[in-house]
C-alpha positions in Angstrom: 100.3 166.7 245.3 103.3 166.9 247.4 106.1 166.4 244.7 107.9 165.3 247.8 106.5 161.8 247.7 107.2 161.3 243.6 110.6 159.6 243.4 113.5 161.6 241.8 113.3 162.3 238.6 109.4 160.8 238.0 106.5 163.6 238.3 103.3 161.3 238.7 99.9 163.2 237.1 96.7 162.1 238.0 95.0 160.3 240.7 97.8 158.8 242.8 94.8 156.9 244.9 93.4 155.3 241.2 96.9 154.5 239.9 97.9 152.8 243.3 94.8 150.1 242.7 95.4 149.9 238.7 99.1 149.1 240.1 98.3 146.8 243.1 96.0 144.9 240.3 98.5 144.4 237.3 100.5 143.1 240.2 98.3 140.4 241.3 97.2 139.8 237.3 101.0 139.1 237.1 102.4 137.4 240.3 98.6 136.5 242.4 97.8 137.8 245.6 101.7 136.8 247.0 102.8 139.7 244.8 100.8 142.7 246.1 102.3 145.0 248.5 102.5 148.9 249.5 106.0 148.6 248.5 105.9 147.1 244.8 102.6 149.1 244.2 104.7 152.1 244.9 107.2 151.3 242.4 104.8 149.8 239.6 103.2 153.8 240.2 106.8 155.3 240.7 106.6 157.0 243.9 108.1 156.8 247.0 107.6 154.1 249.4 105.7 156.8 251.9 103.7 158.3 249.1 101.0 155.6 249.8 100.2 156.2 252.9 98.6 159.4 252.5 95.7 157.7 250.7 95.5 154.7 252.7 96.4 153.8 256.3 97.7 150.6 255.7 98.6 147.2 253.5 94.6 145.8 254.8 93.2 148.9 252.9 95.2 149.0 250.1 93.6 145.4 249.0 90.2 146.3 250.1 90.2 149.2 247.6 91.5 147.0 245.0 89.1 144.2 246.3 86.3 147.0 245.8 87.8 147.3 241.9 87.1 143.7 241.5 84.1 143.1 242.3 83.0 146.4 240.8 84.7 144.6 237.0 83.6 141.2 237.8 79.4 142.7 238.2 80.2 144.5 235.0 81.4 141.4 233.1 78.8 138.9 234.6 76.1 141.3 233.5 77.2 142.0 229.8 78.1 138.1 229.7 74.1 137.4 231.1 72.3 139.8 229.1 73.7 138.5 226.1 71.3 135.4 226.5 67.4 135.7 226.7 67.2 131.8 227.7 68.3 131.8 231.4 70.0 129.0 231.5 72.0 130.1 229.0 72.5 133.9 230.9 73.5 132.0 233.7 76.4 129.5 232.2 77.4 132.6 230.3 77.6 134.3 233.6 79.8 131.7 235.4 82.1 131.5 232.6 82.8 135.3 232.5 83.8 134.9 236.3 86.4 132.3 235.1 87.8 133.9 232.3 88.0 137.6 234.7 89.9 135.1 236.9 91.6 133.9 234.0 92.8 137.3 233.2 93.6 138.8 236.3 94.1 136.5 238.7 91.9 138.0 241.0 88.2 136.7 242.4 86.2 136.4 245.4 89.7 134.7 247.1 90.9 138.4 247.2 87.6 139.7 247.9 87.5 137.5 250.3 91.0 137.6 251.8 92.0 138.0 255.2 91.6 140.9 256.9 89.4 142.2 254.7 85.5 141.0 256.6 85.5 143.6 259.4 83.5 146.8 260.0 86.2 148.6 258.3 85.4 147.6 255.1 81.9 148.4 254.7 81.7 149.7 251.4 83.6 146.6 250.2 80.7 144.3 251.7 78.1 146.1 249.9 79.4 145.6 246.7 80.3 142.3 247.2 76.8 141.8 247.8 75.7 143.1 244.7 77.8 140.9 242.7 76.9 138.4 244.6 72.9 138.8 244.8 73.1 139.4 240.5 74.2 135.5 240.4 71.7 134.5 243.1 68.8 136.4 240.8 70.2 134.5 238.4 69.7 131.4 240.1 66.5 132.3 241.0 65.3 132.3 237.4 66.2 128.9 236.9 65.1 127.1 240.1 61.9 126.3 241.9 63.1 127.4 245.3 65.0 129.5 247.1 66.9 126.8 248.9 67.8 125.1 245.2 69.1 128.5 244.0 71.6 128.8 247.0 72.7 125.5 246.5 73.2 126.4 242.5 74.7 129.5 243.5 77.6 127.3 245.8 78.0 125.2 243.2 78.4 127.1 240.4 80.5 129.7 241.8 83.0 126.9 243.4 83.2 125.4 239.8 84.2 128.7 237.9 86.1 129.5 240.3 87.6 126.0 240.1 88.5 126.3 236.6 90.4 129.6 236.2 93.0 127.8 239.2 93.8 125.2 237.7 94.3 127.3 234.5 96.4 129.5 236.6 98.2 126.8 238.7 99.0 125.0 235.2 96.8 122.1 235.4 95.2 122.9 232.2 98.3 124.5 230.2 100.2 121.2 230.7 97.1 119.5 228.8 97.5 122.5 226.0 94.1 124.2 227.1 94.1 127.6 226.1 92.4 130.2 228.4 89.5 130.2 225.6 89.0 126.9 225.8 89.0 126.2 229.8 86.3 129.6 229.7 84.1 127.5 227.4 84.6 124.3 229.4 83.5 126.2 232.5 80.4 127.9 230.6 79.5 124.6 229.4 80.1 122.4 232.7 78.2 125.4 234.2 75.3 124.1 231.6 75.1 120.8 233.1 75.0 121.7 236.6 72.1 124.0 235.9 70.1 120.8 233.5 71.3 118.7 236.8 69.4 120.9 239.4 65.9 121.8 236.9 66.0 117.9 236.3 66.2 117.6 240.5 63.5 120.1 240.6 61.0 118.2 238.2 
């Protein structure tokens, strides 16, 4: 590394590329999406404002690396939370309540994946995963509907609701009532019980 780019007095070791993501995403965990910038990620990482850009060309692909990050965590902890259950209606509550507490916990979801900017051919990679985290909830949907057109609509909902309740934790809807962030996961996981008992019931 060009020690040129590491501000005075600060010698950064390591993968500047990795550190810049882990720093873009403890920024959103702490401030949301409004927070994140090549600038603060620079000094969360302590380098120099220009030390980013020789990893990435701009603001847009910045986010879609740390957009990439999340949805690479959010299919790890929607898979442990479903494989945890052998019922799957119980894997599939399980798996929308682990997207609410990630959300929860890092303020971050498929409103940065998502975000603008980042649906263009640029961001190829980005799509793909996206569509892995994405098709592991619709499989999951699958095994607990009778049609394909039932498991998209379970998908919708179930996704809007988690994602639902980690905002209104986060805007402090639910704090103001004295929910805890354990209890509003457990409220999603459940409401995400009756939705799925809603549509076999439909189905029957």
């Amino acid at each position: 590394m060009d020690v040129r780019h590491v501000m005075p007095g600060r010698y950064h070791h390591g993968d500047l590329r990795a550190e810049l993501v882990r720093a873009s995403l403890d920024l959103i965990a702490e401030q949301g999406l409004q927070g994140f910038s090549v600038a603060q990620a620079a000094r969360r990482a302590k380098v120099s404002p220009g030390a980013p850009y020789r990893h990435f060309a701009d603001r847009e692909s910045l986010l879609a690396a740390v957009a990439r990050t999340i949805t690479d965590q959010l299919t790890g902890r929607v898979r442990t939370a479903a494989e945890s259950h052998t019922d799957p209606q119980a894997a599939l509550a399980a798996a929308a309540g682990a997207y609410t507490g990630y959300l929860i916990e890092r303020r971050a979801g498929l409103h940065i994946v998502f975000a603008d900017g980042l649906q263009g051919p640029r961001h190829t990679e980005l799509h793909e995963r996206t569509r892995e985290l994405i098709d592991q909830f619709l499989l999951l949907c699958l095994s607990v509907s009778t049609s394909p057109q039932l498991a998209l609509e379970l998908l919708e909902q179930l996704l809007t609701q988690a994602h639902g309740y980690g905002t209104c934790y986060l805007d402090g809807f639910f704090r103001r009532h004295g929910y805890s962030a354990d209890l509003v996961v457990r409220k999603s996981t459940e409401a995400a019980r009756m939705v799925i008992r809603g549509y076999r019931e439909r189905a029957e």
